[in-house]
PARODO-109589 format. One record per residue (C-alpha): residue number from 1; residue in three letters; x, y, z. Coordinates in steps of 0.05 Angstrom, whole numbers. Example, Ala and Ser with C-alpha at 12.3 -4.5 7.8 and 13.67 -1.06 7.14 Angstrom:
REM residues 2
<pt seq="1" type="ala" east="246" north="-90" up="156"/>
<pt seq="2" type="ser" east="273" north="-21" up="143"/>
This chain:
REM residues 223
<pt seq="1" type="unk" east="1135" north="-3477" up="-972"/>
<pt seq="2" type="unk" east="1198" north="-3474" up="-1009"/>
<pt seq="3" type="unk" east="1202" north="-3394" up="-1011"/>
<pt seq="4" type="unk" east="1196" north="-3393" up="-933"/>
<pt seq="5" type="unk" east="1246" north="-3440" up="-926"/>
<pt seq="6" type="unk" east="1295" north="-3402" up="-973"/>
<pt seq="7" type="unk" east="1276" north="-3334" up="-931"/>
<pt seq="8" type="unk" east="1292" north="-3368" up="-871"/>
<pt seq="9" type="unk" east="1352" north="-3390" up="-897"/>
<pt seq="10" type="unk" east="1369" north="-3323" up="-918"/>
<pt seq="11" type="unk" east="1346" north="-3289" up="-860"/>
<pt seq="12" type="unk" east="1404" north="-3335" up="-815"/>
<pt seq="13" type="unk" east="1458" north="-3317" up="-862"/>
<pt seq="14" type="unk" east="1448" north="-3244" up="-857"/>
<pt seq="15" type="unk" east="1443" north="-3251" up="-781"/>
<pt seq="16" type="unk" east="1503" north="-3202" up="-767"/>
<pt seq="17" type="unk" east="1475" north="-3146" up="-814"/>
<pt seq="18" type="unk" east="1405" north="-3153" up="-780"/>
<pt seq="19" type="unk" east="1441" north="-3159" up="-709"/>
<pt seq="20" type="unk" east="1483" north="-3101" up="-718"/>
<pt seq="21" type="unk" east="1423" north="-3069" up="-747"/>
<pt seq="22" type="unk" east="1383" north="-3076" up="-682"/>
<pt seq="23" type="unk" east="1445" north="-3064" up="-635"/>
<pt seq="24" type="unk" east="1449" north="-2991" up="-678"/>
<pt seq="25" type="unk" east="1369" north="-2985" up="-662"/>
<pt seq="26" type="unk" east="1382" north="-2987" up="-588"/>
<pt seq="27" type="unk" east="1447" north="-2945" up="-576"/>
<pt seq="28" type="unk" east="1440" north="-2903" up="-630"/>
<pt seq="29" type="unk" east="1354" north="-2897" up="-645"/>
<pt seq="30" type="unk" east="1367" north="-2924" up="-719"/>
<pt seq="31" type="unk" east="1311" north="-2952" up="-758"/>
<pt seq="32" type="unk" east="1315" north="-3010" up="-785"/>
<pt seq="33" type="unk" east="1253" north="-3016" up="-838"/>
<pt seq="34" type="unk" east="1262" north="-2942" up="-874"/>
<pt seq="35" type="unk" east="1220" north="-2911" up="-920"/>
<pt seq="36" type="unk" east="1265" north="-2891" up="-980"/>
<pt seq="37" type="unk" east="1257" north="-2806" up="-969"/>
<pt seq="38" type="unk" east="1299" north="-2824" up="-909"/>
<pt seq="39" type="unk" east="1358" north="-2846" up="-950"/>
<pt seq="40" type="unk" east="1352" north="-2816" up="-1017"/>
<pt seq="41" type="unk" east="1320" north="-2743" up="-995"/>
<pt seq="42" type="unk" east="1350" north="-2712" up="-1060"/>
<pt seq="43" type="unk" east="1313" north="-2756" up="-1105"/>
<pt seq="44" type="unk" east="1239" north="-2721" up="-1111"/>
<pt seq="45" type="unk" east="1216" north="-2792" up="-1153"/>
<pt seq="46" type="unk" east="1222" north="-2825" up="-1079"/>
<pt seq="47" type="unk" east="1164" north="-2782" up="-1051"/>
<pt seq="48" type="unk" east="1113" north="-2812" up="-1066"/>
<pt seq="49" type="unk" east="1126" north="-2888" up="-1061"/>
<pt seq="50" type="unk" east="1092" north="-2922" up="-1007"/>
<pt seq="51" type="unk" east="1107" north="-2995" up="-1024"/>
<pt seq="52" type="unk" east="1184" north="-3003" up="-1024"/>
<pt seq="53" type="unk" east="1226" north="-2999" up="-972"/>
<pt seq="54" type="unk" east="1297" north="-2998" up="-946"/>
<pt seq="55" type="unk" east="1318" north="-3057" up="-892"/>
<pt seq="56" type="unk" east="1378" north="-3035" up="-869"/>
<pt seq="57" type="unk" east="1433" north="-2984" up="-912"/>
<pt seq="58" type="unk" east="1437" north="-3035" up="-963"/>
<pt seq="59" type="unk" east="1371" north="-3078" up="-980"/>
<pt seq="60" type="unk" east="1314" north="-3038" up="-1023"/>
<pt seq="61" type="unk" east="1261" north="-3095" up="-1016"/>
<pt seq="62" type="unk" east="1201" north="-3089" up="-1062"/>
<pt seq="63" type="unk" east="1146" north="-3136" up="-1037"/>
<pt seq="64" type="unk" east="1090" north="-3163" up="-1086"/>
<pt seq="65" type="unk" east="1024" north="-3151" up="-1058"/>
<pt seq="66" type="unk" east="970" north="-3162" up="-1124"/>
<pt seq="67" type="unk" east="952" north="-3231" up="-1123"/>
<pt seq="68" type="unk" east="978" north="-3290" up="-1171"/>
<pt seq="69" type="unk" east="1033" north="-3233" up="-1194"/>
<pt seq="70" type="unk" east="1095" north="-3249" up="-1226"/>
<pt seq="71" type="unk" east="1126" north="-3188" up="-1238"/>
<pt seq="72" type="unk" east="1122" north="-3111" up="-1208"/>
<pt seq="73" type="unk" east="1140" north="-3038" up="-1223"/>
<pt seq="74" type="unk" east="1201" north="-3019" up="-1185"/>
<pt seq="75" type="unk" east="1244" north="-2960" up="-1180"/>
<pt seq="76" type="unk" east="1315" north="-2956" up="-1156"/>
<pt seq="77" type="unk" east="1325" north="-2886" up="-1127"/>
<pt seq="78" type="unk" east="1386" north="-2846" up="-1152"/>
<pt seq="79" type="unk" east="1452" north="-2865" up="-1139"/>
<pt seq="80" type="unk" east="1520" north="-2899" up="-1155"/>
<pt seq="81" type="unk" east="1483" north="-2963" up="-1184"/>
<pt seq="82" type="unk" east="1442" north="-3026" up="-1152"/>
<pt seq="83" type="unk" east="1452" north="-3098" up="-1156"/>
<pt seq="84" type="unk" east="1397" north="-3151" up="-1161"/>
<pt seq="85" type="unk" east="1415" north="-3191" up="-1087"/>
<pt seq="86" type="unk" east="1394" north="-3267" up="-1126"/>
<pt seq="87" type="unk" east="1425" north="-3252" up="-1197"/>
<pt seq="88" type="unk" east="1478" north="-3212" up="-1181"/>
<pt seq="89" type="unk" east="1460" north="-3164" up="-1240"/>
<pt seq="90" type="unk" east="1495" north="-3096" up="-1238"/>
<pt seq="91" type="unk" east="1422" north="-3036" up="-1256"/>
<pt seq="92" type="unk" east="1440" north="-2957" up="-1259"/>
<pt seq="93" type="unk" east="1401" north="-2914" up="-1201"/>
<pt seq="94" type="unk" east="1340" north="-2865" up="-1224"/>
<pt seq="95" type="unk" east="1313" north="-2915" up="-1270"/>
<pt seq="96" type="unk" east="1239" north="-2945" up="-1260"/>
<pt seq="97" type="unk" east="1229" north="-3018" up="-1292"/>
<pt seq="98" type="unk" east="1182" north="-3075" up="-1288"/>
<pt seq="99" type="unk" east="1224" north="-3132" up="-1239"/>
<pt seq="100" type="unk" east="1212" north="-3206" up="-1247"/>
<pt seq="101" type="unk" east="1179" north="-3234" up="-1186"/>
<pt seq="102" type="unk" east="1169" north="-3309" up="-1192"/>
<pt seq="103" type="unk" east="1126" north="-3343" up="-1135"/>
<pt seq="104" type="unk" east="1189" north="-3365" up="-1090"/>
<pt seq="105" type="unk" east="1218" north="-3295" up="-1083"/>
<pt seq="106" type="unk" east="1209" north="-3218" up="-1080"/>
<pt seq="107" type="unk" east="1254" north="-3161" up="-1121"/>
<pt seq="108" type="unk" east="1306" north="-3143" up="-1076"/>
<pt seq="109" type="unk" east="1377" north="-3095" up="-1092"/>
<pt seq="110" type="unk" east="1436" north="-3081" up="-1065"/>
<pt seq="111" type="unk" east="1457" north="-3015" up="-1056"/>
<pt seq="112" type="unk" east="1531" north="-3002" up="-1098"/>
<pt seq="113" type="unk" east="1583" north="-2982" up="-1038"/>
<pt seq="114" type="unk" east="1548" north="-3043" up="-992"/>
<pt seq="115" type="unk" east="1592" north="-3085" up="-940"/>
<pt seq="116" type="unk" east="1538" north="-3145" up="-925"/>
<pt seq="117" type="unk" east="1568" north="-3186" up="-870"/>
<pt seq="118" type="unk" east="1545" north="-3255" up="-855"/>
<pt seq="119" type="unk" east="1544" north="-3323" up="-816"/>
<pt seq="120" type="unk" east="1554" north="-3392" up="-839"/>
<pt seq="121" type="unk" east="1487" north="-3428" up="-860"/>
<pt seq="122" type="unk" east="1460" north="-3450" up="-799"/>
<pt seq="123" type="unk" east="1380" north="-3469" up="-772"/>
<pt seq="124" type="unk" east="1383" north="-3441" up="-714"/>
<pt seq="125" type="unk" east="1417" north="-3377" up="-680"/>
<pt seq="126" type="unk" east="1475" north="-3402" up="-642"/>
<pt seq="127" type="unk" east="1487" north="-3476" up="-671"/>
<pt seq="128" type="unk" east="1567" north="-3441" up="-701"/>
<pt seq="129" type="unk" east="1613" north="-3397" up="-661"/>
<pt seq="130" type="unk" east="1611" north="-3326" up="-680"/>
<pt seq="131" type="unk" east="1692" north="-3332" up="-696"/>
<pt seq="132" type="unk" east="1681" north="-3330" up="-774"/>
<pt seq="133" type="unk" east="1652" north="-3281" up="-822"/>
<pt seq="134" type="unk" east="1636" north="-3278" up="-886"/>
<pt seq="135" type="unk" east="1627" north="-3205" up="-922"/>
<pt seq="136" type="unk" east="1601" north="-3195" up="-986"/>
<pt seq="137" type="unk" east="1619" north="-3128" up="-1009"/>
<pt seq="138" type="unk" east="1584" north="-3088" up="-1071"/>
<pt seq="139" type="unk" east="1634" north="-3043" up="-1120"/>
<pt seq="140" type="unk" east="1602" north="-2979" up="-1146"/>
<pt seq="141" type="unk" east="1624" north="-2929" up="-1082"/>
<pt seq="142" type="unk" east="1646" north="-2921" up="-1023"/>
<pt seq="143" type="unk" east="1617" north="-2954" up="-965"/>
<pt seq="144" type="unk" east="1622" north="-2963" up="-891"/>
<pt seq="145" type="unk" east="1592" north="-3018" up="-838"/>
<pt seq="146" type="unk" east="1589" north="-3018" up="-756"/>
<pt seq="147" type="unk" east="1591" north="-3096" up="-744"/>
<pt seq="148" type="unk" east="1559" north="-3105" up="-677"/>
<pt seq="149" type="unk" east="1556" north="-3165" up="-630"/>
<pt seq="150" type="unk" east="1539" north="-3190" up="-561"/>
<pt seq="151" type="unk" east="1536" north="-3244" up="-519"/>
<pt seq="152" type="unk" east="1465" north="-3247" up="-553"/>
<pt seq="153" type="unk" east="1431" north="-3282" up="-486"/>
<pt seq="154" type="unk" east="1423" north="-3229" up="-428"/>
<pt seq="155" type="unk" east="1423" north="-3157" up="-427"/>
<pt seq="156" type="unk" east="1497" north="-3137" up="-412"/>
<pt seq="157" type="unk" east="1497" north="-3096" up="-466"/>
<pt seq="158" type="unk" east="1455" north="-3045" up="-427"/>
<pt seq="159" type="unk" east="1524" north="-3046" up="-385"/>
<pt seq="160" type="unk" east="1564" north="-3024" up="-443"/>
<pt seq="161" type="unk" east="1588" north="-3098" up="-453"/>
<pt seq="162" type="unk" east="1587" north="-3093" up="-533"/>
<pt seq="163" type="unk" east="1635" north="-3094" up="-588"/>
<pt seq="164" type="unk" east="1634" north="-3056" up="-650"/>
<pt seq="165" type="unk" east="1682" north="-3072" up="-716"/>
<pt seq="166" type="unk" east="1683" north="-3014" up="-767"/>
<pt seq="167" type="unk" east="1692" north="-3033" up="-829"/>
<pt seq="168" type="unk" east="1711" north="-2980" up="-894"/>
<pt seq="169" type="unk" east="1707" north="-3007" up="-969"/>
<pt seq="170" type="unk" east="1749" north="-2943" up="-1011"/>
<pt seq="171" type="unk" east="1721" north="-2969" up="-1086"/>
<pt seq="172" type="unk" east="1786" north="-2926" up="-1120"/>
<pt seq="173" type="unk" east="1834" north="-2968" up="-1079"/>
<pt seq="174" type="unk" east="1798" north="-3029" up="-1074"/>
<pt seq="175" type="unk" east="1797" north="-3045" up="-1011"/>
<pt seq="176" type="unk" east="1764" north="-3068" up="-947"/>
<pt seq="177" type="unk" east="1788" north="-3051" up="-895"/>
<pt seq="178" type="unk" east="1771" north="-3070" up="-814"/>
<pt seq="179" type="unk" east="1784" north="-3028" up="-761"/>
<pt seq="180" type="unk" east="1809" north="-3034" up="-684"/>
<pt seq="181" type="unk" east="1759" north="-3063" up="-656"/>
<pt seq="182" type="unk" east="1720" north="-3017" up="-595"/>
<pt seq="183" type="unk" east="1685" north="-3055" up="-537"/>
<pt seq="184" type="unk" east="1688" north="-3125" up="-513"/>
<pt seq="185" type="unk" east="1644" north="-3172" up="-474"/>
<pt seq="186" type="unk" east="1657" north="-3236" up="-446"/>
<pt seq="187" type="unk" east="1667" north="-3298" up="-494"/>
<pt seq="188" type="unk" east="1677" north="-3252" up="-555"/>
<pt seq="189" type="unk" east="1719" north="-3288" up="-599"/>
<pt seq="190" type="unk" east="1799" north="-3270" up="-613"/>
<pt seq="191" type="unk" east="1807" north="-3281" up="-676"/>
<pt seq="192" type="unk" east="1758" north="-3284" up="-726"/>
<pt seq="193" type="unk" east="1765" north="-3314" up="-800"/>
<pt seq="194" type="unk" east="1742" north="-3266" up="-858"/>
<pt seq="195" type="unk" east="1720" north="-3294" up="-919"/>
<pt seq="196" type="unk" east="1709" north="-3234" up="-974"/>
<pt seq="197" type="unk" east="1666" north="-3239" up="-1034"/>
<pt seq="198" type="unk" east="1677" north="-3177" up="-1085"/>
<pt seq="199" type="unk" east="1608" north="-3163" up="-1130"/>
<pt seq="200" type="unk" east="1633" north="-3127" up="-1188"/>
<pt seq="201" type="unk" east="1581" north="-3095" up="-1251"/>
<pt seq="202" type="unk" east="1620" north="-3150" up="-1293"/>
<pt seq="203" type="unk" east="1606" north="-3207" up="-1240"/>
<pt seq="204" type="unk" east="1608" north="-3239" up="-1173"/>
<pt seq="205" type="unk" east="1693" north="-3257" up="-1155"/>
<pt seq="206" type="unk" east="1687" north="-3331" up="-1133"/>
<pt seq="207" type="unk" east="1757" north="-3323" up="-1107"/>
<pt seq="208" type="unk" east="1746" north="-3308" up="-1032"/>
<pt seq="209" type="unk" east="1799" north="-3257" up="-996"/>
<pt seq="210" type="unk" east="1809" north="-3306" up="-925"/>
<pt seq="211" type="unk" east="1852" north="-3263" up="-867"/>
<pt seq="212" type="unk" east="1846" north="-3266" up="-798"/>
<pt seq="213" type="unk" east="1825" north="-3206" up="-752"/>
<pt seq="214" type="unk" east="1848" north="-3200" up="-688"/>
<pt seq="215" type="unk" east="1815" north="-3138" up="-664"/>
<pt seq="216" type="unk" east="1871" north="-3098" up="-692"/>
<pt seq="217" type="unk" east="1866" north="-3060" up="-763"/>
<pt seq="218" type="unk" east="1872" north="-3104" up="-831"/>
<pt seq="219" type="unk" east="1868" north="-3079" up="-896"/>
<pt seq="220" type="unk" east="1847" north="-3126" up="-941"/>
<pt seq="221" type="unk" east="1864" north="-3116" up="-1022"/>
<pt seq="222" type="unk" east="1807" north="-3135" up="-1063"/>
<pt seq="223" type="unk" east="1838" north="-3125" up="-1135"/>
């Protein structure tokens, strides 16, 4: 019971990513759940895996499927570096190693170069206003986001009545930074508060980066 409850809880907090996620499916024919050739096509060790997968840019999610297992083989594909998503743990891409996989949760990483954006804890889609943000973002490389909402209750967005936030992390400068927003639809939200968590290889920043988007471009220092 008590790893279902913390997936839920997990799955409300990361309801931008997976909403922008699906808005990208429909106006652009992304796919969501991706098997990892599509991502990391110059790493030959990804051929052949059939039971990991990417959700997303960012999430490699290895499920456990052998009964009463605690632990599984796992291989992060090649690139700038992964971090564990519960731990925080900073691992080096092209590596294979055996992941600890206790009953209440399943190895999942973080792609270095993420931006992760997501909602206040909630139990239920719309019990908070969408008019703060928080955005976990992963050092390692550059990165890039499309943050996209809706009214989220009819289909106006067939209408072209969307908005999309781009959002660039540069990992030399440190920064995030949020562009002019594109689209609108009605009751979308004027300002918005960002709250900014920095994952670093030498540890999670508890300091949180607040500033206040108003649809026009921020840069936001992280270090």
């Amino acid at each position: 019971y008590q790893s279902i409850l913390n997936y839920m809880k997990l799955r409300y907090r990361l309801m931008p990513y997976i909403y922008s996620l699906a808005g990208h499916a429909y106006h652009s024919d992304y796919t969501i759940m991706r098997g990892l050739v599509m991502d990391f096509f110059d790493d030959a060790n990804v051929l052949n895996i059939n039971d990991q997968y990417m959700f997303g840019p960012s999430f490699l999610v290895c499920p456990v499927s052998e009964y009463k297992a605690r632990s599984r083989k796992v291989y992060l594909p090649k690139c700038a570096g992964w971090y564990d998503l519960y731990t925080g743990k900073f691992l080096n891409g092209g590596q294979e190693f055996v992941a600890d996989a206790p009953y209440e949760r399943i190895p999942v990483f973080v792609k270095a170069g993420s931006i992760i954006p997501k909602g206040k804890p909630m139990e239920y889609t719309d019990q908070y206003p969408d008019d703060e943000l928080f955005i976990d973002v992963y050092s390692g490389a550059n990165g890039s986001f499309e943050l996209y909402s809706d009214e989220g209750t009819n289909y106006n967005y067939e209408k072209g009545e969307y908005s999309i936030i781009p959002m660039v992390y540069d990992d030399e400068a440190k920064t995030l930074t949020l562009l002019d927003r594109q689209g609108s639809y009605k009751g979308m939200p004027e300002i918005i508060k960002i709250n900014v968590e920095y994952i670093q290889p030498e540890g999670r920043n508890d300091i949180l980066f607040i500033a206040e988007y108003t649809g026009k471009n921020i840069v936001i220092q992280l270090k």
